[in-house]
Structure formats: C-alpha cells, structure tokens
C-alpha positions in Angstrom: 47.8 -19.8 24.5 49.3 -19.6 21.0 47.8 -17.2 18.9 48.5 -15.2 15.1 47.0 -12.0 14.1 47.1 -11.5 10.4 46.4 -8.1 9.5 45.6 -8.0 5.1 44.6 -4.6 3.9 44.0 -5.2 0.1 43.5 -2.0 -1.4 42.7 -0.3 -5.1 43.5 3.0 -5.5 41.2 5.7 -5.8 40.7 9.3 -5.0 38.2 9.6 -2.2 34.6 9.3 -3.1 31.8 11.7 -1.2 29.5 8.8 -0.4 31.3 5.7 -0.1 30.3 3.2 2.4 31.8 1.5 4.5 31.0 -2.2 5.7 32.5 -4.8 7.8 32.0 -8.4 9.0 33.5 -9.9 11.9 33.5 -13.2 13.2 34.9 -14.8 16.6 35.4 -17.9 17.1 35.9 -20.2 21.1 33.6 -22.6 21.1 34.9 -25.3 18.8 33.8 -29.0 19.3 36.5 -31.0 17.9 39.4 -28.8 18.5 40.6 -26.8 21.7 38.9 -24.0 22.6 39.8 -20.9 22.9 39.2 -17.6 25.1 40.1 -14.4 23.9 38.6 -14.9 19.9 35.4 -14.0 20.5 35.9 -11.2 22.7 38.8 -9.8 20.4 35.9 -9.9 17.5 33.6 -7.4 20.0 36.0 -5.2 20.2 37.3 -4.8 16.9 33.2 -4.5 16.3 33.1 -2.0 18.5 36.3 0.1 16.9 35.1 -0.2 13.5 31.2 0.8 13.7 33.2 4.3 15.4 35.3 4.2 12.7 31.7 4.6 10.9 31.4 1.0 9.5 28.5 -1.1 9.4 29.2 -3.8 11.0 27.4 -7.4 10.8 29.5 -9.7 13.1 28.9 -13.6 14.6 30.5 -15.5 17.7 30.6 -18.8 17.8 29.4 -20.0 14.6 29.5 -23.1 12.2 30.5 -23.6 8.0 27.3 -22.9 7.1 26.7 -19.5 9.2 29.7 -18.2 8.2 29.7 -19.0 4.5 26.1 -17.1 5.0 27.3 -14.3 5.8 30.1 -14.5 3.9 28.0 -14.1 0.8 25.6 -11.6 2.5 28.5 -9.4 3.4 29.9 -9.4 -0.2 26.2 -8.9 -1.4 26.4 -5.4 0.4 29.3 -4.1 -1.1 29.4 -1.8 -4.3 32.1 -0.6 -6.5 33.9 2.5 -4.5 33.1 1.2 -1.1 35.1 0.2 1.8 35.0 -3.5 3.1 36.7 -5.0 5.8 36.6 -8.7 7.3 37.6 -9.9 10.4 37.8 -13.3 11.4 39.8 -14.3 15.2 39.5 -18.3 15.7 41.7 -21.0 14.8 43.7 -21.4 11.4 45.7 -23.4 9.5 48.0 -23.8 6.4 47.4 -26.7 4.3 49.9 -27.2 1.3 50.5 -23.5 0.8 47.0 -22.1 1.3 45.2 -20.8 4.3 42.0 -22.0 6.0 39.5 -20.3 8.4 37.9 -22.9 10.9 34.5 -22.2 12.2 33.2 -24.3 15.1 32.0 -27.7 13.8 35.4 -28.3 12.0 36.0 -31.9 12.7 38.8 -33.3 14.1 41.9 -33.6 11.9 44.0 -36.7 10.8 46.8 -37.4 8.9 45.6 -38.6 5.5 42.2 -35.6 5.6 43.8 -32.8 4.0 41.4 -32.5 1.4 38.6 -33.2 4.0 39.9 -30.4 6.3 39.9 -27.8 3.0 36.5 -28.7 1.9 35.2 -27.9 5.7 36.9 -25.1 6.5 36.8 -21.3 5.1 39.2 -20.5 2.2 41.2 -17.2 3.2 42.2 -17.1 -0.7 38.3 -17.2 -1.8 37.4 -15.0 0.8 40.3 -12.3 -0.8 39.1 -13.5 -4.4 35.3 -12.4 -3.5 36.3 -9.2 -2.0 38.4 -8.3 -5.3 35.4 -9.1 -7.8 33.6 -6.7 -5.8 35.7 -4.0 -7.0 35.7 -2.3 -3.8 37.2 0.6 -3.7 39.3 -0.7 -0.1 39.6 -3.9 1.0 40.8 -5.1 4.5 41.4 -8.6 6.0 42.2 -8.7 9.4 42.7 -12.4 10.5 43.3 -13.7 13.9 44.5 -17.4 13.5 46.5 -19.9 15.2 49.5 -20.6 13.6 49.5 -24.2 14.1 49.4 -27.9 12.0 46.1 -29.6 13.0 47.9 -32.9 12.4 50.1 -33.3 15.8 49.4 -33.8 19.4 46.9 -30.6 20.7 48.1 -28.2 23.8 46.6 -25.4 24.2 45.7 -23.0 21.8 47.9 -25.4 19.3 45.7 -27.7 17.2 49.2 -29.3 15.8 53.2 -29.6 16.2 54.3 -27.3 13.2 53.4 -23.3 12.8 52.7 -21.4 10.2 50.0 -20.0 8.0 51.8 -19.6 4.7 53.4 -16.3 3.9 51.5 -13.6 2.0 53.4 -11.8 -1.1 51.0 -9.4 -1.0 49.7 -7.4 -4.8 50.1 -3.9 -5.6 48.3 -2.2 -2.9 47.8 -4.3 -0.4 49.0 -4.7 3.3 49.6 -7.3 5.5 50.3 -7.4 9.1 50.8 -10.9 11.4 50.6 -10.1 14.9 54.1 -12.5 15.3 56.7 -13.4 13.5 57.2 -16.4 11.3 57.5 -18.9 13.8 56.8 -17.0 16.6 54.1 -17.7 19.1 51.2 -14.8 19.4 50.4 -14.2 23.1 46.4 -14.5 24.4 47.6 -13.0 27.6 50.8 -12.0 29.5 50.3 -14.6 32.2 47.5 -16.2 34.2 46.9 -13.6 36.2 46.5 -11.2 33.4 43.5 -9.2 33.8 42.7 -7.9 30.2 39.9 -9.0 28.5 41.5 -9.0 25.2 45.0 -11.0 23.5 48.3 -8.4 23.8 47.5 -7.8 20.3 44.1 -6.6 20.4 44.9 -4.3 23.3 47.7 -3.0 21.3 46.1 -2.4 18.3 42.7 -1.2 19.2 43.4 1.8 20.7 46.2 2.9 17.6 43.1 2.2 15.3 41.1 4.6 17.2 43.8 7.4 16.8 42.8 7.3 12.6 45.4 9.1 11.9 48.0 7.0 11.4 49.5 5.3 8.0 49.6 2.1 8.1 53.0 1.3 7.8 52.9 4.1 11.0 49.9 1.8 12.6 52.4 -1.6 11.9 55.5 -0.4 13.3 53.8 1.8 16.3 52.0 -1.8 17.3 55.1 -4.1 16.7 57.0 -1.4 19.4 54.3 -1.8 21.9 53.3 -5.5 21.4 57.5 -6.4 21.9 57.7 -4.0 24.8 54.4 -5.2 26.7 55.3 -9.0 26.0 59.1 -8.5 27.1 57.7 -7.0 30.0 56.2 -10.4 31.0 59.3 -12.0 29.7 57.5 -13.4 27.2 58.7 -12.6 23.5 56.1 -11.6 20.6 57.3 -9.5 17.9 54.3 -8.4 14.7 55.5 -8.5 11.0 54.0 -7.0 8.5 54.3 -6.9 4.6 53.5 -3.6 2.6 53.1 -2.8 -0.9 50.7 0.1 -0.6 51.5 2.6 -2.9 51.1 6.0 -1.1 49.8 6.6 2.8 46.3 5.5 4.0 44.4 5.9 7.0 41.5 5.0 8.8 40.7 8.6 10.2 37.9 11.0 8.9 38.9 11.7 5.5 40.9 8.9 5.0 42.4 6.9 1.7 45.7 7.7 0.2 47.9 11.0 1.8 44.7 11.3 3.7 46.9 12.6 7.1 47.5 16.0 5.1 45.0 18.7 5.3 42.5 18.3 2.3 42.5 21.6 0.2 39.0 23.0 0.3 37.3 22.3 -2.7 36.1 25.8 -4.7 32.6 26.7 -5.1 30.5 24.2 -8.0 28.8 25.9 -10.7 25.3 24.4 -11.6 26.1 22.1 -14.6 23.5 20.6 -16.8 22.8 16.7 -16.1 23.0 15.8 -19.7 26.6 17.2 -19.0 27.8 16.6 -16.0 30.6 13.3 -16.4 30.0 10.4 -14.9 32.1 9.6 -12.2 35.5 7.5 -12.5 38.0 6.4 -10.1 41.2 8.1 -10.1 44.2 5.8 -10.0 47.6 5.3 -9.6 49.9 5.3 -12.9 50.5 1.7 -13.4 53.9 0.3 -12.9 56.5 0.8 -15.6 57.3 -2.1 -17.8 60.4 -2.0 -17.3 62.1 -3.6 -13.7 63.3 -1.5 -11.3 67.3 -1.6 -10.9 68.6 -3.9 -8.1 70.6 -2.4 -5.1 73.8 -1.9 -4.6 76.3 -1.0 -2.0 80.0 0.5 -2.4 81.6 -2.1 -0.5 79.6 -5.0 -2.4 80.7 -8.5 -2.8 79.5 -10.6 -5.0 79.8 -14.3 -6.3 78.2 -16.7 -9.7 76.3 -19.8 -9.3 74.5 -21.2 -12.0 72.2 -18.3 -13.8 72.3 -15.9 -10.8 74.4 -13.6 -9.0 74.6 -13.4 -5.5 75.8 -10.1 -4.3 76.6 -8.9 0.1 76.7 -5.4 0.8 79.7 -6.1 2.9 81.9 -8.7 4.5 83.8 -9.3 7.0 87.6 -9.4 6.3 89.5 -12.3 5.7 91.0 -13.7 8.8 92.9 -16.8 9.8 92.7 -18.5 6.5 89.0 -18.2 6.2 86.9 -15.9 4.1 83.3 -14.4 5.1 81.8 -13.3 1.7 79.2 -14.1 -1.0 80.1 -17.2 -1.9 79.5 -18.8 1.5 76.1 -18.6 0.9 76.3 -20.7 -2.6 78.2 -23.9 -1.3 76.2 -26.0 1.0 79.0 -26.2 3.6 78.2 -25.3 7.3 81.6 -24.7 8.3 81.5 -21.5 6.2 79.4 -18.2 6.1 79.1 -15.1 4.7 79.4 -12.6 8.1 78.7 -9.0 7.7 81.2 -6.2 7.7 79.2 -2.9 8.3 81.0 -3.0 11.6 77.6 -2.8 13.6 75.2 -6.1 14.3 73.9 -5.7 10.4 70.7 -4.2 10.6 70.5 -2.6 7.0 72.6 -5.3 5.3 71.6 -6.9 2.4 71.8 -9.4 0.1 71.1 -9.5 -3.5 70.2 -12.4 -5.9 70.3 -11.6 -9.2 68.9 -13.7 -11.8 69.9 -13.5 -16.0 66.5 -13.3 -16.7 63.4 -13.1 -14.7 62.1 -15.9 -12.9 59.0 -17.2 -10.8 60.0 -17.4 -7.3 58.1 -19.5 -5.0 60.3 -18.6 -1.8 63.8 -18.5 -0.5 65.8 -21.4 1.9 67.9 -19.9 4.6 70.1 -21.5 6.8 71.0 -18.8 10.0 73.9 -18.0 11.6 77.3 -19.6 11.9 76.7 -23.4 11.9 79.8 -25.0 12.2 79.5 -25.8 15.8 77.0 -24.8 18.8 79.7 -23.1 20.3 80.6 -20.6 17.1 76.7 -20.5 16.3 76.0 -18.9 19.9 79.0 -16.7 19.3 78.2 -14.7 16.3 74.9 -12.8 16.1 72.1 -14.3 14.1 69.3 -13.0 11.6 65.9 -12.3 13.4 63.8 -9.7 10.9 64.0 -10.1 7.1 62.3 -7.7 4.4 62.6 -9.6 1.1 62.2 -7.0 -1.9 61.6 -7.9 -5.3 62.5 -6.5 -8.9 58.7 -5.7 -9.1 58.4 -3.4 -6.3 56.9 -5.9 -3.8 57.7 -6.5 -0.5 57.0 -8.3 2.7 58.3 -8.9 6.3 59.1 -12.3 7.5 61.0 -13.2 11.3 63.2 -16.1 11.4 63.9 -18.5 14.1 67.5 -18.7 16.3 68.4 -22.3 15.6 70.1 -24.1 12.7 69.0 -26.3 9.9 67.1 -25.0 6.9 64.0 -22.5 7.0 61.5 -21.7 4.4 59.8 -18.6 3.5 56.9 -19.6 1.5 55.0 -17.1 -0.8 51.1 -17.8 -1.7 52.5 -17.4 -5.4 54.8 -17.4 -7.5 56.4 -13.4 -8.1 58.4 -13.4 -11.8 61.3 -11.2 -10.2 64.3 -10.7 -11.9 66.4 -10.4 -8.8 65.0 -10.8 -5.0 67.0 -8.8 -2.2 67.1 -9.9 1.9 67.8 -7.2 3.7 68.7 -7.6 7.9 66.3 -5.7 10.2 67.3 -7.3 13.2 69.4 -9.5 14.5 69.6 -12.4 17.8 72.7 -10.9 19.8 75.8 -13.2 19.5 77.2 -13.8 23.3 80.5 -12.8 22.2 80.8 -11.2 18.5 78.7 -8.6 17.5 79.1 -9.7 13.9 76.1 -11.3 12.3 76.3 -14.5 9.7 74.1 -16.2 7.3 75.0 -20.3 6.4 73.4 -20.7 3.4 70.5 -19.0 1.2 69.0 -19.8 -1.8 65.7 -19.2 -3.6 63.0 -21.6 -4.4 62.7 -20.6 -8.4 61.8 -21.7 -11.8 
C-alpha cells in the first residue's frame, strides 16, 4: 500500500491566550466506490481523534463519508472557530495533484479519465480552500494534517495507487507555517511493514502518535524525531520511507500544556492583578512577531566558493572537487546542459551541508527548480559517484522547505504551490545515495523555474 502523510501547521503568531479553544475535525477515508480502497485511513483518523481530544481538543470527526458530508462539516468546523483559537484538520484518504493544486477525495469520487481534470476538481475537496477558510478565521493556530496518496488518478490502479505518477505538489509554506509529508518526494509511504504486520495503524501513524502525546516537543523536534523512527522501523522491514518536512515557523511551538511559541521553557509566574476598573481595563490584542524587514536577507557563502554567470544569475558551489584528468567539477557544470559534465563536491565527506547558491540581479518569482542528479554520463560513472537524496531549498525571504529526490537520471521537478519573489534560492545537500565506489557526490544540471 502506497501512502503520503502531509503534516501543515499554519500558524499566526500570538502570545498565549487564557481561554483559547481548541477544535479539530478529522476525517478517514476506505470505503471508496470508484477507486481502491484502502485499510488503514480510517483507523489512522481514530487515532489521531483519540490523541487530539487528550491533547484537549474538541474533536468532530467522520469515516467513510461522501462530497457533501464532508463539505458539511467542513463549514460547520470553520463555523466553530473564533479569532485566538486553535484549529486543526485532519483528513487520511486518497489524494491527488491536479495541475499544481491538491485535492482531497471523499468516497463517491468518481472514477477518473484522461480528459476529466476539471471534473475530478469540482468533485473533490480543495486542500488550498480548505487552508484559505482556516486563514479568514483568523485563528490564532492552524494545523493541517493530511494523509493522502501520492498518486495520478489517470494510469492503471494497484493498490493503494489510483494512477502511474506521484506526487501532491510541493508546499512553500508562509511565514509561520509547517509542513511535514510522511515520505519524501517520490517516495512511497508505507500502510504496513509487511503482510504479516500486526499494527493497526500505517508506520507513520504509529510513529507519530505517540511523539504527539509527549507535548513537549517543537516541531521541528517532533519532524526530525519521527523521520528517525519512521526510516529506522521501515529499514527494519527492508522497506525504505523517509518523512520531509518544510518549516518556516518563526520561534518553537508545541502541543503540550502551555503550549504556542518557546512554550517548552518554564512560563514565569505571572505577579499578583490589581482590581482595574472595566471602563479601563484594555481590550485584549494579540501579540505578534515583528514583521520581516524590507530588506532581503544576504545569501550564503562559503570560503572555498565557486561560482559561475549565466544569463541574469549567478550560480555559486560551496566547494568542488579538484580538477583532474582534463576535466573540471565546478559551478559551471550545472549551467551547460551537458551530461558528460558535473559539478562534484569537494568538502572531502559525502556533501551533507553543501550548497548551492543561485543568485539572481534582481528579484524574481520562482515557481520551482529542475535538477538533474548525479553523474550522468554513463550508468557505470552514475553508480559510482554518490547522489543527492535530501534537499532544503532556502529563499532570500526566509522561507524554507524540505524536498527528497529520486536515485535515477533525467530531469526532476520541485514544484511550489506559488510563486516566491526571491532574489536568490539556495540547495543545500542533506543526504546523499552512497556511490558504490566514490564517496564524492555530483549534481548534472540545476536550474530554476523563474520569471
């Protein structure tokens, strides 16, 4: 069974209210009529119930339900929330990516043909207008956890796949939000370790339950503490599942008592209140973050840099490989389309921490960046040399998000939901595939989807 957990924690920040409220929906879907079924959805979405009315939630959830139930309580759930509160939604079922966007599908989705994109949108649920509807609300946290397949619904169906192609698009997420995928761009999500696996719940869910329960933990903390154990329990199987996430939270939050920004240090008691007349006493305001300075914030840079023009942008490594044998391993490998060339790393190590820079004149909109992995001048040099696994992409902006890339050659895209105005975008190696023979890593071509 294929399977994607999305994890989006939209947040605006605030200093934490005495009375906010907290309320949930959750929705799990199986039981679908024109696509495959599935068998862990709707018993993942009883136990994140479960988790988040002890988390002191209040929690209106539905398994197994159509359009119409769903957009129901949809507008019922955003009905409840005021301004200050706390909302989370959680939806595990099937979804897909239709030019750029993400859909939801409840049961009665009908089956999908080539030709019925705009069919398959106006049936299914709009993840965008589900965020949009949580934003008006002016909560005071918002969280998305999704739990969708990362499939096309327009190829053959196996198993929990309703198409050929993966992928929900990739989230650039705003100023205080969070996103987490429970695997990596195309990655397949595991329902279960093998047919024999006992659990009631996907590796995921089993995984990340019981971290939510601690409360204490960040979530950056709660990302990478569930990407350990998801990798280890799946590698354990043999299998290979490895959770992304994309962060661009200001500050530390956390689910526990007291929680909200830096809420894991001790609060300072408060000192004793005074009586203060009514006609006196200030009406109550949100505190929030300073907003962002104007101006961008200064691209990184690395002593041993290397750097090379195309067009209106620079593209800069942190370090290269030496020259050797008549061929050179730097910048400018990734700029000229040829796949007997590559820019290879020269840290000495496998990479992890190298970076590269694109630097533009002036800002531009970016809409995503092409890469090309490893070394592709043959099959034989491609296996050789180590290739890029984990990518953060940061942004002159201060965004950021996580993306995993997959071990083969040709071109890949890293789609964002919209355009970022950046005036230079920076790829930095988190992890690598091992080469079978060099520890070196290499990168074919990159180059960014802007205007």
């Amino acid at each position: 069974m294929l399977r994607l957990w999305a994890l989006v924690m939209g947040l605006v920040v605030a200093a934490p209210a005495l009375a906010d409220q907290r309320v949930a929906l959750v929705i799990g879907n199986d039981a679908y009529s024109s696509v495959p079924v599935l068998q862990k959805a709707a018993a993942d979405a009883r136990t994140m119930a479960a988790s988040l009315s002890k988390l002191g939630f209040d929690v209106d959830s539905g398994v197994n339900i159509s359009r119409t139930e769903t957009n129901r309580k949809l507008q019922d759930f955003l009905n409840r929330i005021e301004p200050g509160d706390v909302a989370l939604f959680y939806f595990a079922g099937h979804g897909v990516e239709v030019a750029g966007a993400n859909y939801l599908l409840p049961i009665d989705i009908p089956e999908a043909t080539p030709g019925n994109e705009e069919f398959l949108k106006s049936e299914a649920i709009s993840l965008n207008a589900v965020l949009d509807g949580l934003r008006d609300r002016k909560a005071r946290v918002n969280i998305l956890v999704i739990d969708a397949c990362r499939d096309n619904p327009f190829a053959i169906k196996t198993g929990r796949s309703v198409g050929g192609t993966r992928g929900l698009a990739l989230v650039v997420p705003p100023q205080g939000t969070f996103i987490m995928y429970s695997a990596g761009a195309g990655e397949a999500a595991l329902d279960r370790l093998s047919d024999a696996d006992p659990e009631a719940n996907s590796v995921f869910t089993r995984t990340l339950a019981p971290l939510l329960a601690q409360g204490g933990l960040s979530l950056p903390e709660l990302a990478r503490e569930t990407r350990r154990r998801v990798h280890d329990l799946a590698a354990s199987a043999g299998r290979s599942q490895t959770p992304a996430y994309y962060d661009e939270v200001l500050g530390d939050f956390s689910f526990g008592p007291g929680f909200g920004l830096d809420a894991a240090a001790p609060s300072p008691q408060p000192a004793p209140v005074r009586p203060v007349d009514p006609g006196l006493q200030p009406e109550p305001k949100l505190a929030r973050l300073p907003e962002p300075a104007p101006a961008e914030i200064a691209r990184p840079r690395a002593p041993r840099e290397n750097c090379s023009r195309s067009g209106n942008a620079t593209f800069c490594v942190s370090s290269a490989l030496a020259s050797a044998h008549g061929s050179s391993y730097g910048a400018q490998n990734l700029l000229d389309g040829n796949d007997n060339t590559a820019w290879v790393e020269g840290s000495g190590g496998q990479g992890a921490g190298d970076f590269v820079v694109i630097e533009f004149d002036a800002p531009r909109s970016v809409r995503g960046v092409v890469i090309q992995n490893g070394y592709a001048k043959n099959a034989d040099i491609f296996g050789k040399n180590s290739r890029v696994k984990d990518v953060e992409l940061n942004f002159s902006t201060g965004a950021s998000l996580q993306a995993t890339l997959t071990d083969q050659t040709g071109e890949q895209r890293v789609n964002l939901n919209r355009p970022v105005k950046a005036k230079w975008v920076q790829l930095i190696i988190r992890s690598v595939y091992p080469g079978w023979k060099y520890s070196d890593t290499a990168l074919n071509e990159l180059r960014v989807d802007a205007e």
